[in-house]
Structure formats: structure tokens, C-alpha cells
C-alpha positions as CSV (number, residue, x, y, z in Angstrom):
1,X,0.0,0.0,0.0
2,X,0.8,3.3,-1.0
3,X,2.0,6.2,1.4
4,X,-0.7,8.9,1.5
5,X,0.5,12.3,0.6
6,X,-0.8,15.2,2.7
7,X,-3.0,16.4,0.3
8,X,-4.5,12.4,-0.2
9,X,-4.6,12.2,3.4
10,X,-6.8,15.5,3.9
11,X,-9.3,14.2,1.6
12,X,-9.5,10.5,2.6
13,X,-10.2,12.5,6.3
14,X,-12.8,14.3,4.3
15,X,-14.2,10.7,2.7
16,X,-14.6,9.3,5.7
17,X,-16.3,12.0,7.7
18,X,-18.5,13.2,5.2
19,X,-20.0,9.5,4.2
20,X,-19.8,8.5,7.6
21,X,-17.7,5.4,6.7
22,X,-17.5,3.1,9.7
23,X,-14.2,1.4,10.8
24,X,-12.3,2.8,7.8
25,X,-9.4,4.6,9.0
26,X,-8.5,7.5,6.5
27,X,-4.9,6.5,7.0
28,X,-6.0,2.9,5.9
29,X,-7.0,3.8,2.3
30,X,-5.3,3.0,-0.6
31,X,-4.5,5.6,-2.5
32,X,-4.9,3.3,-5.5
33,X,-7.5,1.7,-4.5
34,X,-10.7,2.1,-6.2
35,X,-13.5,4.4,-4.4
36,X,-16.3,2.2,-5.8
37,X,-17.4,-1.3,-6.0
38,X,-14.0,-3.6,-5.3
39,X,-12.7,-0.7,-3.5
40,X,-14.3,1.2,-1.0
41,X,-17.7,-0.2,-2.0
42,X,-18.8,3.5,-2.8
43,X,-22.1,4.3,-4.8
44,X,-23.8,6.8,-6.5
45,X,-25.2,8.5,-3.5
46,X,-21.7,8.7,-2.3
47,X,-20.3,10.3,-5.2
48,X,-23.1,12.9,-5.0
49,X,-22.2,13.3,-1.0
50,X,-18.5,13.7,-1.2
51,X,-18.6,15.9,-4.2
52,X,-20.9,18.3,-2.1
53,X,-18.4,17.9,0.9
54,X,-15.3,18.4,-1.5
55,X,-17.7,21.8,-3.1
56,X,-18.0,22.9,0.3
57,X,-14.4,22.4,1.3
58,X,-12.4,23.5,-1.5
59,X,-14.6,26.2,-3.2
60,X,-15.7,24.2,-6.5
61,X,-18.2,21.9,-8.2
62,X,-17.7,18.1,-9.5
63,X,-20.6,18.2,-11.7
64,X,-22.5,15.2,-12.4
65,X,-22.5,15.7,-16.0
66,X,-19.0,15.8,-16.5
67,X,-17.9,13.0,-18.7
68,X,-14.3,12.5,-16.6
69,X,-16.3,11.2,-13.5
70,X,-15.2,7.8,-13.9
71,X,-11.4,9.1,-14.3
72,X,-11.6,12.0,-11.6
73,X,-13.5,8.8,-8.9
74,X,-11.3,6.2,-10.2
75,X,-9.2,6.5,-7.1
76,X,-8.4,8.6,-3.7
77,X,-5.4,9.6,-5.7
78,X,-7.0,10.6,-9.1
79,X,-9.4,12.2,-7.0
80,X,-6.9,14.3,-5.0
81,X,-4.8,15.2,-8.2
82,X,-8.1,16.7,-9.6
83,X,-9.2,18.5,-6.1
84,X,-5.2,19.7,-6.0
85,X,-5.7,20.9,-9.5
86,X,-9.2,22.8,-8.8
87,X,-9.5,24.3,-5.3
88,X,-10.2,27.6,-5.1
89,X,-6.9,29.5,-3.5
């Protein structure tokens, strides 16, 4: 398993308060790890939660529509490059 980078490790935090995600550690999660089905076992409810959590967070919108979702969700890391690459200063 993958070290997290502070940045990763600030969002996995984020993941697991904001879905509530009982006995996962943030630490604990694989950066390469998928978010959904194998993975974390996320859905599309908890797409549509965390992506309000990272709005709120980090000053901008993961729209539904956007035709990258299944490469920005892929992974905590993919999903931390594009919240790195995003945030509002």
C-alpha cells in the first residue's frame, strides 16, 4: 500500500467524515485503491455526498455531467490530483 501524501490524506479524512464510513481509518486507504465497487464499495449516492463535501471544502463543483467522473472517482489519488488541480486559492 501506497503512502498517502498530505494532500490524499486530507481528503481521505474528508471521505470518511462526510460518508460517515464506519471502521475505515483515512490512514487505511489506498491511494490506489478504487473508491467504488471492489474498493471502498462506494455508490452513486456517495459520489453525490462527497462531491458536495469536497464543493464545500475546497470552493468548487464536481458536476454530475461531466464525462471525466469515472477518471476524476477512479481512485483517492486521481481524486486528490483533480481537487489539487481545482480548489479555489
Amino acid at each position: 500500500m501506497s503512502l498517502l501524501s498530505p494532500a490524499e490524506r486530507d481528503l481521505a479524512e474528508l471521505l470518511v467524515e462526510s460518508l460517515n464510513l464506519e471502521g475505515v481509518e483515512a490512514a487505511n486507504i489506498d491511494p490506489d485503491a478504487p473508491l467504488f465497487n471492489e474498493g471502498l464499495g462506494l455508490d452513486s449516492i456517495d459520489a453525490l455526498e462527497l462531491a458536495l463535501a469536497i464543493s464545500k471544502k475546497y470552493g468548487f463543483q464536481l458536476r454530475s455531467d461531466n464525462d471525466a467522473n469515472r477518471r476524476i472517482f477512479a481512485s483517492l489519488r486521481a481524486l486528490s490530483a483533480h481537487v489539487e488541480q481545482h480548489r479555489a486559492a
